[in-house]
C-alpha positions in Angstrom: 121.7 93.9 104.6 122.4 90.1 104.6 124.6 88.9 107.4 126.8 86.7 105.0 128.9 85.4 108.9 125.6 84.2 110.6 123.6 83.4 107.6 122.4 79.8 107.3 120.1 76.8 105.3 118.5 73.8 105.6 117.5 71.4 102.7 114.6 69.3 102.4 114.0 66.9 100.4 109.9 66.5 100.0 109.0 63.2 98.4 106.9 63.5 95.5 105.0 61.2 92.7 106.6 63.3 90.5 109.9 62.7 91.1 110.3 59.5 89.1 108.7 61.5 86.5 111.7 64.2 86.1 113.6 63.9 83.2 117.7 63.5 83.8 119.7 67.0 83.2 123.0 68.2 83.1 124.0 71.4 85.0 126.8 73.6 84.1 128.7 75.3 86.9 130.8 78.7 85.9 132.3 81.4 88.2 131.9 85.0 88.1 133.1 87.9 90.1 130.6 91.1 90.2 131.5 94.4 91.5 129.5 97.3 93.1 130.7 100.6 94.2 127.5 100.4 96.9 127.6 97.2 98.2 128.2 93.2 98.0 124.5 92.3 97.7 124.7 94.7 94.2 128.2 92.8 93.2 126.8 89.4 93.2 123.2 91.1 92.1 125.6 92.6 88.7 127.1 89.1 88.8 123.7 87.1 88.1 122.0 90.2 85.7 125.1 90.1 83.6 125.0 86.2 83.4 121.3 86.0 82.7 121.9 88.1 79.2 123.2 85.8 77.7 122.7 81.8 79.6 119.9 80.2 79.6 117.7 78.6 82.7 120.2 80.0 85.6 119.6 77.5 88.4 122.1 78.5 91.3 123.7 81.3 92.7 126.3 80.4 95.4 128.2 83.2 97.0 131.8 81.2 97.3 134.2 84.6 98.6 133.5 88.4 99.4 135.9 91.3 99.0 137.1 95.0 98.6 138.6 96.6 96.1 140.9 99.5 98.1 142.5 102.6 96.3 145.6 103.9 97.3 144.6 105.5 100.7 143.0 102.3 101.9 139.9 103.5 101.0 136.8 101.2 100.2 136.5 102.1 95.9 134.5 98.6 95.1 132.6 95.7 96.7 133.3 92.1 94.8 131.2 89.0 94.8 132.6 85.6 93.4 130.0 83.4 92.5 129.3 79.9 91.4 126.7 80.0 89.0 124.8 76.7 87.6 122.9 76.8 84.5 120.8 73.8 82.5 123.4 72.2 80.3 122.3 71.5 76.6 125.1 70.0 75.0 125.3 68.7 71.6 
């Protein structure tokens, strides 16, 4: 299991000769909220498999909030995921 607390990145940016070469795109950013009776790694997993039906060259998933659904006893019924998805933009 992930340790969403601790968990951290680095970016690097490696020069290449093919950057100049890259054409300009748009990205789209959307937010989605999956849920799992199991765990939060299988929300925002349902998040990106749902998502991916139906957009086109998904770029990024970010993992903005995690939750837990409770019944009435206080009892744990579903894991929840928000998520900032990107995806290429093709606008008309």
């Amino acid at each position: 299991m992930l340790d969403f607390a601790t968990a951290g990145s680095t970016c690097f940016l490696l020069q290449t000769e093919q950057e100049d070469d890259m054409p300009d795109s748009v990205y789209k950013v959307i937010e989605l909220i999956g849920t799992s009776g199991d765990s939060w790694e299988k929300a925002a997993a349902n998040a990106v498999g749902q998502a991916a039906k139906s957009l086109r060259d998904l770029r990024i998933a970010e993992v903005v909030k995690l939750d837990v659904q409770l019944d009435e006893k206080g009892n744990v019924e579903a894991y929840r995921a928000k998520l900032n998805v990107s995806f290429k933009f093709e606008g008309s």
